[in-house]
N, C-alpha and C positions, 0 to 999 in steps of 0.2 A: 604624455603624448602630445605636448603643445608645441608648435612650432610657428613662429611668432616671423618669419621671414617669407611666407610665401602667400597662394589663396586659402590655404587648411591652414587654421591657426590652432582648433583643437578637434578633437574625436570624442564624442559620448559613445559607449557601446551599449550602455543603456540596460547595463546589466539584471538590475534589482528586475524595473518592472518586465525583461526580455525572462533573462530564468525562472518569474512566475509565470507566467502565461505559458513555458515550455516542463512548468514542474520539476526544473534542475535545481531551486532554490536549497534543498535539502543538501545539494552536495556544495553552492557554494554562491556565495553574492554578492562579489565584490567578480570575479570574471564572467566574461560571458559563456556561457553553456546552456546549445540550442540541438531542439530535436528536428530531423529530416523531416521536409513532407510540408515543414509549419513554416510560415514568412516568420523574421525579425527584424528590429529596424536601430540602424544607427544614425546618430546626430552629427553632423558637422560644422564644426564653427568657423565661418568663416569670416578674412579680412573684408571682403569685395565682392562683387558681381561676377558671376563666372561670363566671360569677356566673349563676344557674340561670336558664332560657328566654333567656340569652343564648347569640347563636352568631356564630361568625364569617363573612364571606363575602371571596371573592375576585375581583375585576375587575382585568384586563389592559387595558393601554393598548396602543398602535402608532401606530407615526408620529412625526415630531418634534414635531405641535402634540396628539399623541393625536388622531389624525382616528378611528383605530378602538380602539372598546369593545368587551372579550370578558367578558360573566359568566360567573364560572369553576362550573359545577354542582357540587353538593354530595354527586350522587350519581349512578352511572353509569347515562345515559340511551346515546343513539344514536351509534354512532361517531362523527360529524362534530363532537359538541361536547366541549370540555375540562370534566372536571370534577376534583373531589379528593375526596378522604379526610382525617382527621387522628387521632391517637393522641396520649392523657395518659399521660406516666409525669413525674412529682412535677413541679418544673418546668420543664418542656419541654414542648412541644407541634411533632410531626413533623407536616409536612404533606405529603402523596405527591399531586403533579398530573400529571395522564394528558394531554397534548396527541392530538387526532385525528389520523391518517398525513396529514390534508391542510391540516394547521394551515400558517398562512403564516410563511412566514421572516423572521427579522427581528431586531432588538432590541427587547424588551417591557418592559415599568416593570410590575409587580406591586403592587397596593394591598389590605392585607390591613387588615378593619374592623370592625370588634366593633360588634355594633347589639342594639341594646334591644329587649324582646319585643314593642313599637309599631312597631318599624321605624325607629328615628331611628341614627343613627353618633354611638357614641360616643367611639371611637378607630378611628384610621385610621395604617396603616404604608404610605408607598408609596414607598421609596427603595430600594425592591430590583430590581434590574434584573439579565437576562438573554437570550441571542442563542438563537435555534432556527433549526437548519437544517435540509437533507433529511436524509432518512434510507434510505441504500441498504441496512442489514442488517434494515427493519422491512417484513414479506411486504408491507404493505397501503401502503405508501408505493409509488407509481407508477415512483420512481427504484430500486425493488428492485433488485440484482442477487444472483444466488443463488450465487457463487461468492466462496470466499473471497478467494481467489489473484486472483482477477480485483479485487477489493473492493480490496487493498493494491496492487495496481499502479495503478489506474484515480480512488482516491479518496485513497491515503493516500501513493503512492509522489513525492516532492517534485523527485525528479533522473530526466531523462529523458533520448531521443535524437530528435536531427531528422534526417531524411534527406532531400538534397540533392543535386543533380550532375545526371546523365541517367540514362536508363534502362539505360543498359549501362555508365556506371561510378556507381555510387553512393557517397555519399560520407555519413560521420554525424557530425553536431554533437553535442554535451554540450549538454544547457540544466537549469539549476537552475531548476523551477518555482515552489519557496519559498512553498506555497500555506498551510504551516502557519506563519512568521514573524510576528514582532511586531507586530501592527495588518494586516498582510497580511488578514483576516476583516474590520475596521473600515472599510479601504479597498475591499474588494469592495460592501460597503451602501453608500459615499459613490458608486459609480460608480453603482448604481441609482437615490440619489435625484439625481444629475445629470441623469438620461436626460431624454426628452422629455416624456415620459408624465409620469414625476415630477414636473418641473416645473408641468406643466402642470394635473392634479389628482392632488394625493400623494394623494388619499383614495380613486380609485378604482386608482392604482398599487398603492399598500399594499395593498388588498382580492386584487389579482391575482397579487401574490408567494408561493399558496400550490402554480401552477402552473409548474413545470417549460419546460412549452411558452414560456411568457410568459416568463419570468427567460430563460430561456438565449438569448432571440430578442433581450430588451431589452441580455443582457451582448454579445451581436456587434454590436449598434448601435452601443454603448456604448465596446469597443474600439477601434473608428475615429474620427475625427473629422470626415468629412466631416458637415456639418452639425448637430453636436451637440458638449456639451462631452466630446467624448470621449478616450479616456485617448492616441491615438499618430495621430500627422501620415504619411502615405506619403509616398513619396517615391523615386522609379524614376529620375532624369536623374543620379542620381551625381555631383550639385554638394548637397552636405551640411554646409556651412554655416550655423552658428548652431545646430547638434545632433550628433549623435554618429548617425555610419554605420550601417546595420543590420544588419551584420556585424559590430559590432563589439561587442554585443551579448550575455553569454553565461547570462544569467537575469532572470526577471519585475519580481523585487522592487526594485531599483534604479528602474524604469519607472515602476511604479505609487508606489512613494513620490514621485518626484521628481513626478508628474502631482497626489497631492496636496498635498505642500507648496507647490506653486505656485497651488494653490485651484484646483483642476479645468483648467488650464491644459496644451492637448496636450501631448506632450514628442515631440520629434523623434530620430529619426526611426523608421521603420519599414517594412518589406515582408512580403510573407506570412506566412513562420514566424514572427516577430516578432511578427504580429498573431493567429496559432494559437497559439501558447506564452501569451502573454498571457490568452487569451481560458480555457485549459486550465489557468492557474493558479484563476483566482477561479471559472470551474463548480468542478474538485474542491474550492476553497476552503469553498462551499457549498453541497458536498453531493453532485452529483451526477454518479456517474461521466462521465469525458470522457478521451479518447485524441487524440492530435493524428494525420493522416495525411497523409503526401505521393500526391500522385499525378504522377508521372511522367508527359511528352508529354501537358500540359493543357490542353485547351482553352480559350478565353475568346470565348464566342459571341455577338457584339453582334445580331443581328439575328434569333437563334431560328428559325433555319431547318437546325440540326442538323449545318453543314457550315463549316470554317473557310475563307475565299476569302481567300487573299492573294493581290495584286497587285504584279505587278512590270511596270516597263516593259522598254523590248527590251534593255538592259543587267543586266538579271537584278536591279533594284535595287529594294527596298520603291517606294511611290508614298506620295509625303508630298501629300495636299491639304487638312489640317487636319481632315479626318473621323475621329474615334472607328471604327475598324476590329477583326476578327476577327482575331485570335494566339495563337498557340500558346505554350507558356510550357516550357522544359525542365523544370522543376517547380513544384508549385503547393501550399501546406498549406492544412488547415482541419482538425478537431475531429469527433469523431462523442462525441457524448453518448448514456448509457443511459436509456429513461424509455419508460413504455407512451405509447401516442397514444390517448385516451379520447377526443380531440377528431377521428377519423378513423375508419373503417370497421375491423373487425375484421383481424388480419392484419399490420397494423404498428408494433409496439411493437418494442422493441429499440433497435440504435443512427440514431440518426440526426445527417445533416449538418449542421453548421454554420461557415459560415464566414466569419468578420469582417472578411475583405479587403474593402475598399472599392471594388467593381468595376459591378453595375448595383442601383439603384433594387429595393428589395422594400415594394409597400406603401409608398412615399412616403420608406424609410427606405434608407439605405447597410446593410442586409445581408442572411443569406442563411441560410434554415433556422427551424427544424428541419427537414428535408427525409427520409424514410425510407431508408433505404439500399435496404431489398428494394422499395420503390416505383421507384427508379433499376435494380432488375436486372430485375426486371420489363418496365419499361416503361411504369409508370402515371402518365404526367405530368399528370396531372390533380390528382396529390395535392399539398396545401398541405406546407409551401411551398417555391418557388420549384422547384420537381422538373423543368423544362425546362431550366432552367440549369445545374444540376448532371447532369444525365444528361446534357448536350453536352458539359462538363469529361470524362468520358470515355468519349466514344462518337463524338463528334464524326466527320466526313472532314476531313481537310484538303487542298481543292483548290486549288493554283497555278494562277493566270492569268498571260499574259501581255498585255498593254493595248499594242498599237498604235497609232504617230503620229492615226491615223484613229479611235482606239479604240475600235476592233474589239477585243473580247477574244476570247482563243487558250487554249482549258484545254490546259496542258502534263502536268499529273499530277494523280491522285487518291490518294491515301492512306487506305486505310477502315480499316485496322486499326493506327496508328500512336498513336493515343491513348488515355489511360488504360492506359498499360503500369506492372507492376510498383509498384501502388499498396499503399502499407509502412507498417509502426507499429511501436513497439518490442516487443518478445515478453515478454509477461508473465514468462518465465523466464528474462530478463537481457537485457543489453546489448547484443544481438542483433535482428535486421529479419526480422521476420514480412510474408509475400506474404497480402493482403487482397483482390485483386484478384478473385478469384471471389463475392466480397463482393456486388459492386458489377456482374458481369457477367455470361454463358455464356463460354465457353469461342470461339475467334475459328472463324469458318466453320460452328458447332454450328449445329441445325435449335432449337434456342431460342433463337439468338441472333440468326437469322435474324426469329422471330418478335416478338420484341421489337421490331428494325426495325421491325418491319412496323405493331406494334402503337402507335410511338412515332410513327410519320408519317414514317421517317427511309426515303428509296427503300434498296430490298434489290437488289443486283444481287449478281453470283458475285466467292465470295472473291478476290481478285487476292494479288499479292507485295510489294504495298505501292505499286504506283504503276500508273497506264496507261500501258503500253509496246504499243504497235500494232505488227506490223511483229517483224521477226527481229532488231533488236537490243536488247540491256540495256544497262543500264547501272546502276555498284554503283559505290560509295566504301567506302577500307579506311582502315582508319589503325592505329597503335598508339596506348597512354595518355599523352602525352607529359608531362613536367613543364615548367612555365611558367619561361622562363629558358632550354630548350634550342632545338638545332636538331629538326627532327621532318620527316617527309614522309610526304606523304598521295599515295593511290596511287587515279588513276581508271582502272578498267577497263571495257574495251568490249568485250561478247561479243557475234559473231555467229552468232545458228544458221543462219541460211539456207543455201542451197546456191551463193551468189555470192557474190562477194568485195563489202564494202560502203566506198563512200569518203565520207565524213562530215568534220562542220566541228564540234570541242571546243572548249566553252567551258568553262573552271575559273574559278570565282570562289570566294575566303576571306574575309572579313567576321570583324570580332570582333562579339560581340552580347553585351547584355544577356539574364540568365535567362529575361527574360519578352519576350526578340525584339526588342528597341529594337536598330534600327540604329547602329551608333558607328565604323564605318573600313572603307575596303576596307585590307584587306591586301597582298593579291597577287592578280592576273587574267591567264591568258590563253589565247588563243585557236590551235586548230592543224590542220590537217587529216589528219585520220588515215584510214590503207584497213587495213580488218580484213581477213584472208582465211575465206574460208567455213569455219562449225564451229571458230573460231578467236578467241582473245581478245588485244585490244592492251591492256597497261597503260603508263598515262602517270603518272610520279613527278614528283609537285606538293614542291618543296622547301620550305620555311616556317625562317625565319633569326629569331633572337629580335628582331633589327632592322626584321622586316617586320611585328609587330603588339606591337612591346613599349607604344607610346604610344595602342593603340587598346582593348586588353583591359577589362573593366571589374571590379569585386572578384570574382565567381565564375570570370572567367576562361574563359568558352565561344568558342568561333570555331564558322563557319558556312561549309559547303562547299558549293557550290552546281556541280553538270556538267549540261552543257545539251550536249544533241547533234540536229545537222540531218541528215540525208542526204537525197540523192533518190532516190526509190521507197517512202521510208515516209509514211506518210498524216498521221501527228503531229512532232511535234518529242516529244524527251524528254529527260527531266529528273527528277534526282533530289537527294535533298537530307540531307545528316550535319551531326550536331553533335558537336563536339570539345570536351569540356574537358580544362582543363588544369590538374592536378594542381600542391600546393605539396608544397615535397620536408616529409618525416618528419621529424618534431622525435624524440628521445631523448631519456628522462628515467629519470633512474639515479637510485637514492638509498639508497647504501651503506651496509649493516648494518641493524640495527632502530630503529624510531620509540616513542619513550617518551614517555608523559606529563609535561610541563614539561622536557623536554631539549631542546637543540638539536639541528636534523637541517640537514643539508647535502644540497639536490638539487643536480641536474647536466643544464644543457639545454644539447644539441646538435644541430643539424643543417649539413646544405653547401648551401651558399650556389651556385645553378645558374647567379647571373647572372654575366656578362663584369665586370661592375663591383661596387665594393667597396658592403656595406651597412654606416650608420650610422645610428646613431639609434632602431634599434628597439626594441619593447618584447616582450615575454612574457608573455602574459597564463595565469593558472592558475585553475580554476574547481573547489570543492572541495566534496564533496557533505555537510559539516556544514553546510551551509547559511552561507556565506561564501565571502570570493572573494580572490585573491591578485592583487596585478598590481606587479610591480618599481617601477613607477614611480606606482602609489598607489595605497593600502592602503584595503580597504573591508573588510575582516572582524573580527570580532569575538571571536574566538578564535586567531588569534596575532600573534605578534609576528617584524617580518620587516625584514630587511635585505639590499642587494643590491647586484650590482657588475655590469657587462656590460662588453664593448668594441667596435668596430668588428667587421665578420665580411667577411675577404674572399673572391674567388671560389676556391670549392671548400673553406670552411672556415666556422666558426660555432660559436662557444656563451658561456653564460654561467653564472653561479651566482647562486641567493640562500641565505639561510641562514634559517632560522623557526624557532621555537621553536611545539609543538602544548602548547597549553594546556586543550583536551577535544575 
């Protein structure tokens, strides 16, 4: 940056100790990158005296063509504008520039210009360039959070946890967010000026990027791809051809570089967490705090009437007639981001929703948010945006029909309190699952939760025990956790309370399904008639053989229980409904004695193998919170060096070694 012909001979930006003080040092040290709200100060070297009634001034560009001009003031006017200072000691000249809390994000080109007491430029430096993002520790920045500990899990913390499975076995992923990595900041601004908006006029985009609301709404478009160049393709039928599975998956940064070195081109594939993780790399990437959340028993409410309506015909089987229908999801992620709502009635600032699954239309675009969270416990669907759709994700009913030859439909069950259970995020204080769930709701049968109903349009009727059972009998499904590979049985029992004996017609049906309720095999069905005696329970043991859905499971592994019971004298039929996943057995990783720097360490991966038949071929994948990733069979990190051996694992047996050398 030296220029050796004028009064600017060189530029310090002053990088190192500027990115400490503003906490960008993580993402890089050698450029400058400053947060809003906070002064930083550059150095100038100069030849000379800057020459009397001569003074310098500063304008800022933005944009790739500079669509937007900032003149920098010279002396502090009104919050909303940027000005500077500057200080002579011999030659040097510091110059300290104050950015407003609501200055826009971005990359900026700095043109510093020495002009004659006429007004004319006589030199002009503009090769200094610099990125500002938000700023969560500045009060006056919108994206404030006033907790530290929350600050370094929510903005600075790079390795997280997903939570995944059902609500009564939960199960947690590792995901490396990687939001401070190499160009990781470069590639989150390529994904804004993709968006649509961008495209379409970067000059009123750029203008809008100094809101929170805007960026974090255009980065969940922006993560999908349904209709824009956006960075990940969905993909739910488990034929994953020509990409890489979304489970297979175990952090951001691989995604987003491979999305831009193929010049904005999707990369495949992806499902929810995939698209929350993503979306929770580049907000922290930019500033501002974001958590990702599961919520367990989600609903997905195609027609905004607050109630999930599956259909089945008289064989208890989905109904396929090519309609976009109402399902329920064993688990569903999205993102809650921190930021006040200035653009909403007083009341809702904190976190709110967002989430970049590509499910219905918002405003013309595939996403979903910012949404308030207390506007969802509430009950204020009125609030921007999309707040009916997320307060049905959990509040939802889920009522089963059954559709008749004649279709007649028959409601067999209601479930009012089955959704939105045990909604999670990783616990600021480690590696551990925090219940959020009161977050988002009252407490199930409470007189405010009641009122919220009421308030939401959603009918209030009295708590039930999860389903409409008319008549003196129940009916409940048990099972144990089984692991995937074994035998396991599932246990229907039927209680009678009445005071007569009841003779009834059992239907058992098992199903494997996908997370989000896609039909994929029956398993095992059958039918039996049972007589309970009065005040008396029959249980009927449903066997399940690894042969009877080894070829129907799909990568999470859920099966779906389905007991349907007739008798005469009760006014309904009833029906009740469990999900079973199914556990992979426990990996073991030993790794004898202590890890040195530049030594060699030897781990140790074992587990047993549950299936009847021999495994070959597998891999081991390792994900390592230096930000790098290990995999036996190719190496993507940057910090060691690794070598590996496996074999065949037959039944009841399994393991393997690699050997790495930790280099930092």
């Amino acid at each position: 940056m030296a220029n050796h012909n004028g009064l600017i001979n060189d530029v310090d930006l002053r990088s190192h100790e500027n990115n400490l003080a503003h906490r960008t040092r993580e993402i890089d040290r050698e450029r400058l990158i400053v947060r809003r709200g906070q002064p930083f100060s550059i150095t100038l070297q100069c030849s000379k005296s800057l020459p009397p009634k001569h003074h310098l001034e500063l304008v800022l560009h933005l944009g790739k063509r500079d669509e937007v001009l900032i003149k920098v003031q010279k002396e502090r006017g009104a919050g909303d504008k940027w000005w500077f200072n500057q200080q002579r000691a011999q030659d040097e000249m510091l110059l300290t520039l104050h950015s407003p809390a609501d200055a826009i994000i971005g990359q900026y080109r700095l043109a510093v210009l020495m002009m004659s007491p006429d007004g004319r430029i006589l030199e002009k430096t503009d090769k200094i360039k610099f990125h500002l993002l938000f700023n969560p520790w500045c009060k006056d920045d919108v994206v404030y959070l006033p907790d530290e500990s929350l600050l370094q899990e929510y903005v600075m913390n790079e390795d997280g946890v997903i939570y995944m499975g059902t609500w009564d076995y939960i199960k947690s992923n590792p995901w490396n967010y990687g939001q401070f990595e190499d160009y990781v900041m470069d590639i989150c601004f390529e994904v804004l000026d993709n968006s649509k908006d961008a495209l379409k006029n970067s000059k009123m985009d750029v203008e809008h990027r100094y809101d929170p609301v805007y960026v974090s709404r255009v980065i969940t478009a922006m993560v999908n791809s349904n209709g824009d160049r956006g960075v990940l393709t969905g993909r739910w039928d488990d034929s994953y051809s020509g990409g890489v599975p979304p489970y297979r998956w175990t952090g951001s940064v691989p995604i987003l570089q491979q999305w831009s070195k193929a010049g904005a081109r999707a990369v495949k594939y992806g499902q929810c967490w995939v698209f929350a993780a993503v979306a929770c790399t580049a907000l922290r990437c930019l500033g501002i705090p974001t958590r990702l959340i599961t919520n367990f028993s989600s609903a997905h409410d195609v027609d905004g009437n607050l109630s999930i309506d599956i259909l089945l015909n008289e064989r208890l089987e989905p109904l396929a007639d090519g309609r976009k229908k109402d399902s329920s999801w064993n688990f569903h992620c999205w993102v809650e981001s921190w930021m006040k709502r200035d653009d909403l009635p007083k009341g809702y600032d904190g976190w709110q929703v967002l989430d970049p699954t590509p499910q219905e239309l918002s405003d013309g675009e595939f996403c979903c948010g910012p949404c308030p969270v207390t506007a969802i416990k509430e009950g204020n669907l009125g609030v921007k945006y999309d707040a009916p759709f997320v307060f049905a994700e959990v509040n939802a009913d889920i009522i089963h029909w059954i559709v008749q030859r004649d279709g007649q439909r028959k409601k067999v069950s209601v479930d009012q309190s089955g959704v939105g259970r045990n909604i999670s995020t990783k616990s600021v204080y480690g590696d551990y699952r925090d219940d959020v769930t009161l977050h988002y709701k009252y407490p199930e049968g409470s007189k405010e939760e009641r009122a919220v109903y009421k308030k939401a349009g959603r009918k209030v009727t009295e708590p039930t025990n999860g389903s409409a059972e008319p008549g003196h009998l129940k009916l409940s499904i048990k099972h144990a956790k089984p692991v995937f590979g074994t035998d396991f049985d599932v246990i229907v029992e039927v209680k009678n309370e009445g005071s007569r004996d009841a003779h009834a017609k059992l239907t058992m049906l098992v199903m494997a399904v996908t997370y989000h309720s896609l039909h994929r095999g029956e398993c095992q069905r059958q039918t039996i008639s049972v007589t309970v005696p009065a005040h008396k329970a029959h249980k009927e043991v449903l066997r399940l053989h690894y042969d009877d859905y080894a070829r129907y499971v799909s990568e999470h592994h859920p099966m779906r229980v389905k007991a349907f019971l007739e008798a005469p004298g009760e006014n309904e039929p009833i029906m009740t409904v469990a999900n079973i996943p199914l556990s992979m057995p426990e990996l073991l990783v030993q790794v004898p004695g202590k890890a040195f720097v530049w030594d060699q360490v030897t781990a140790y991966i074992s587990f047993t193998n549950p299936l009847p038949v021999a495994l070959k071929g597998g891999v081991f994948t390792a994900a390592r919170p230096l930000r790098s990733m290990l995999m036996v069979t190719y190496l993507r990190a940057r910090r060691c060096l690794l070598s590996s051996y496996s074999h065949p694992c037959g039944p009841g047996s399994g393991s393997s070694w690699w050997t790495f050398t930790v280099i930092d």
